[in-house]
N, C-alpha and C positions, 0 to 999 in steps of 0.2 A: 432341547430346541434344535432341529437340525433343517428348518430355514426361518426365515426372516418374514413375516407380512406387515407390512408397514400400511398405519393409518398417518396422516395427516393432518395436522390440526392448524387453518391458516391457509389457504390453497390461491394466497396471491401472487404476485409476479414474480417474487423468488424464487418459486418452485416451476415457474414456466417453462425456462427453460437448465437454470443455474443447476437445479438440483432436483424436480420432480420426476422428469424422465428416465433420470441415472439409475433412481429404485429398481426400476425391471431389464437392467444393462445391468446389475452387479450380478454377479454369483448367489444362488442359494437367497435371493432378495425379490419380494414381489413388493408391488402397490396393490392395495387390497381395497380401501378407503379412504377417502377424502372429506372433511368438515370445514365450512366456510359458514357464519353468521347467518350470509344473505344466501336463502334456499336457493334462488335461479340461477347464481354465482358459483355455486357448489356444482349442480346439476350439471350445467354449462361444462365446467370441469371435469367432470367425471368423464362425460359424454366427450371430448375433446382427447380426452388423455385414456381412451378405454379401461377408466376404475370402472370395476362392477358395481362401488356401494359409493354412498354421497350420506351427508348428514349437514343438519345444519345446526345440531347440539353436540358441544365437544364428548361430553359426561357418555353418549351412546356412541361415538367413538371408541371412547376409552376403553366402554363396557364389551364393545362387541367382541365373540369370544375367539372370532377369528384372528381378530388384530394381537398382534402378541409385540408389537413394536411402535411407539411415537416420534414421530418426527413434527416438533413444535415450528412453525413458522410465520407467526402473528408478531405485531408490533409489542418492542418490547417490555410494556407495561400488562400484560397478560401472560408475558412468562412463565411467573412465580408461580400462576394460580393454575396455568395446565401443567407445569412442568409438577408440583406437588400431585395431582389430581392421578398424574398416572401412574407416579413412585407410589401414590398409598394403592392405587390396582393392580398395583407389580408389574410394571411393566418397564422396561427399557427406554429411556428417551434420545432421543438425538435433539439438541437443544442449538434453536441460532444465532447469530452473534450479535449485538453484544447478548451476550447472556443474562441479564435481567437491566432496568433502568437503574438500580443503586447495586451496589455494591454489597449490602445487607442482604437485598433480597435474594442476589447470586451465592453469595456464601448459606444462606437458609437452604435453599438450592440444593445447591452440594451436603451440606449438613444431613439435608432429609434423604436423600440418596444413599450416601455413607450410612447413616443409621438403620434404613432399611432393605439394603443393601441389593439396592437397585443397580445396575449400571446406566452411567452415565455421561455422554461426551457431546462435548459444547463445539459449536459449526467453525472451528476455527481452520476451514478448509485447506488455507494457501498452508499449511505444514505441511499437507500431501502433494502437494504439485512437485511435481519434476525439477522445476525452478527454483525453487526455494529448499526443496532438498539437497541442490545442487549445491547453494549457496552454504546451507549448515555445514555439507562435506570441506569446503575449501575452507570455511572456518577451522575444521576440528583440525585438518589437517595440516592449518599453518601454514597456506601455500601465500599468503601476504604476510607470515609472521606474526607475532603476537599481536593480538587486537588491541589498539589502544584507544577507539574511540568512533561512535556512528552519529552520522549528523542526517536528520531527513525535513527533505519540503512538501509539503504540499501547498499548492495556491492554489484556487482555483475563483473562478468572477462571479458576482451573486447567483441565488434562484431570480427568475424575472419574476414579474407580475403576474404571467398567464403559465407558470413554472408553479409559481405557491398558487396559484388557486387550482390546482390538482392534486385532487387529496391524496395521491399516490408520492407525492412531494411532501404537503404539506406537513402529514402525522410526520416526520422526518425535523420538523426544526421546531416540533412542538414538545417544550420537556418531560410534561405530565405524557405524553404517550411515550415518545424517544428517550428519555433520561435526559436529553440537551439537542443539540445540533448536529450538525452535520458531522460533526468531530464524533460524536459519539456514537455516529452512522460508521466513518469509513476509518476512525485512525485506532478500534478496534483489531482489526485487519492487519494495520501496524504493529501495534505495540504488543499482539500476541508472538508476532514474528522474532520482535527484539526479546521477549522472554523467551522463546523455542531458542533464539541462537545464542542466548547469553546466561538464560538460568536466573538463579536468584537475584531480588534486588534489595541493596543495603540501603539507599534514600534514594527518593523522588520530591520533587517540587514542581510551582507551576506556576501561570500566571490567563488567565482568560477575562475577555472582555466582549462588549459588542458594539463595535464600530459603525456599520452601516446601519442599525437599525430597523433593517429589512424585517426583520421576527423577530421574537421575544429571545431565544436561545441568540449564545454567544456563535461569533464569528470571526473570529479569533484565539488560538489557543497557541503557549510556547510553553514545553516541561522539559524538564533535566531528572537523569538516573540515573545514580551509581549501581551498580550490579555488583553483586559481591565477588567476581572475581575480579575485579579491578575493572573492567570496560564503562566509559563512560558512553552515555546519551544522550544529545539535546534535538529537539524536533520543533518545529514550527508549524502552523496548519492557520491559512488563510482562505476567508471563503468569501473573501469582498474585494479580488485582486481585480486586474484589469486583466482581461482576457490573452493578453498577450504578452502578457509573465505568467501565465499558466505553466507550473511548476509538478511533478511529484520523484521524487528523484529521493534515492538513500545511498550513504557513501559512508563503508563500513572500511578504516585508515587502520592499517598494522603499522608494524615496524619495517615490512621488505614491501609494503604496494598497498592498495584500494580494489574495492568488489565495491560495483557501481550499478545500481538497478534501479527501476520502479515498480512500484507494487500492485499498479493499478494498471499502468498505460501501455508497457511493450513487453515482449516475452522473450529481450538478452539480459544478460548479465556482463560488463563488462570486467577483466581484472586486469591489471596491473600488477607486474610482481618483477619487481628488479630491472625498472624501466622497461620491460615488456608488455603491450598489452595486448590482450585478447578476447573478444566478442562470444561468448555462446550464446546463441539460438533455441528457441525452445518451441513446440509446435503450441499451437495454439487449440486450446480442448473443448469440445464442442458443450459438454457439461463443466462447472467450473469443480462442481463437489462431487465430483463421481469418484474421484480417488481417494476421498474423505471418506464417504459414503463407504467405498471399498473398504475402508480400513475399519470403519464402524462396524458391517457386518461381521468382518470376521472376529473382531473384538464379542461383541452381543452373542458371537457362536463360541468362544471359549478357543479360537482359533490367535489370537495374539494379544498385543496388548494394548490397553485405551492409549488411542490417539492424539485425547486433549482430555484431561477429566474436569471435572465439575470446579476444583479448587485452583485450576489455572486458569480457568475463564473468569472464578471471582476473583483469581489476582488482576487481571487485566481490567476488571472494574477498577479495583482499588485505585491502579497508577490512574486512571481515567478522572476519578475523584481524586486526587491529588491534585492531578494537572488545574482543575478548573475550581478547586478551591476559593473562596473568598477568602 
């Protein structure tokens, strides 16, 4: 294989801007095809984003002999069934987060990959950002000393009325499509982050609930992780606050200072290290997964190596089903 033609399977907002466009900005990387359900949806798409090919059956996607590459981006209760669909046609998947609605279906996932030894990597983008690489480096290098513990919020004030009746909302706080709520939408993002900078984890616990009763899925979630090198975790995620405690803030405590971010809202980093603190700045990326994407291709070309594979995206189910265990 010495480039990349990427089919699409899912051609909704995500890919509008986050990550559809970056396919023909990477190296050795085209968009070739696009599949969306709704045929005029697709078309629309194609015609908008100059794909040559449109479909509104995943399966003549997958078949076409051009496409040598999947990039899954449908709700994630259809995961399992495209991500399988393209491993048994040999093909390479780029898989997006959460990576399946249970935690079964993500490790099947991974499982049928590895067996057929497909490759495999799940959209867990913010590893490749500038930001957050930055952030693993002052970890690794101990510049706040040994980590002894990360604490993170998010708040955020409900969906409205006329917020849930857009279904571009809605499939998001419904569990049979999302796996759960909004939690299971954005603290993905999170909790991958906290295994990229900390590695294995030796327990997790949890506790979730639904407060406001806006939707059927919880809105409310708080879990605790030990990580096997000694670094603790506790995290909180409210999605019924008042507007003006709107919170997302993570604050990873050493022994010599604090690395202070958010993961969602701005693009510094603050640290702290021996009463000194310092602000980095980070430009802000017109694609958020093009550097993802970047690293995907050259993964898929035998150029480096998987940037998130298949069995760390089902770890981060797992802590996910921990968290919100009954």
């Amino acid at each position: 294989m010495k480039k990349i033609n990427w089919g699409i399977i899912g051609c909704g907002d995500v890919t509008e801007l986050k990550s559809g466009p970056a396919f023909n900005k990477v190296t050795n990387s085209f968009l070739v095809a696009v599949m969306r359900r709704d045929a005029a949806k697709a078309e629309d798409y194609a015609l908008r984003h100059n794909v040559r090919k449109w479909y509104n059956d995943a399966n003549k996607l997958i078949n076409d002999p051009e496409v040598n590459a999947i990039y899954i981006a449908t709700p994630p209760s259809s995961h399992e069934a495209y991500a399988l669909a393209a491993i048994n046609a040999g093909k390479p998947v780029y898989l997006e987060k959460p990576m399946a609605n249970t935690y079964a279906a993500a490790h099947n996932i991974a499982e049928a990959a590895k067996e057929k030894n497909i490759k495999l990597v799940v959209a867990h983008y913010r590893r490749e950002q500038p930001r957050f690489k930055k952030i693993k480096q002052l970890i690794n290098d101990k510049v706040v000393g040994e980590i002894l513990f990360a604490h993170l919020q998010l708040y955020k004030p409900p969906l409205t009325k006329e917020e849930l009746a857009d279904e571009r909302n809605a499939w998001r706080v419904d569990p049979p499509i999302a796996g759960g709520g909004l939690f299971h939408d954005l603290a993905p993002h999170q909790l991958d982050l906290m295994y990229y900078f900390f590695g294995p984890v030796l327990k997790v616990n949890g506790i979730a609930t639904n407060q406001g009763n806006n939707y059927t899925a919880d809105d409310l979630v708080a879990g605790n992780i030990l990580f096997e090198n000694g670094v603790a975790f506790n995290g909180i995620w409210c999605f019924n606050a008042a507007p003006e405690t709107a919170t997302d803030l993570c604050e990873i405590t050493g022994t010599k200072g604090k690395i202070s971010f958010s993961v969602f809202s701005s693009n510094t980093v603050t640290v702290v290290e021996n009463g000194k603190t310092t602000t980095l700045s980070f430009d802000e990326l017109q694609h958020v997964q093009q550097p993802m994407i970047n690293a995907t291709v050259k993964y898929f070309l035998d150029e480096s190596a998987n940037p998130c594979n298949g069995f760390e995206g089902a770890e981060v189910m797992r802590l996910i089903e921990a968290f919100v265990a009954r």
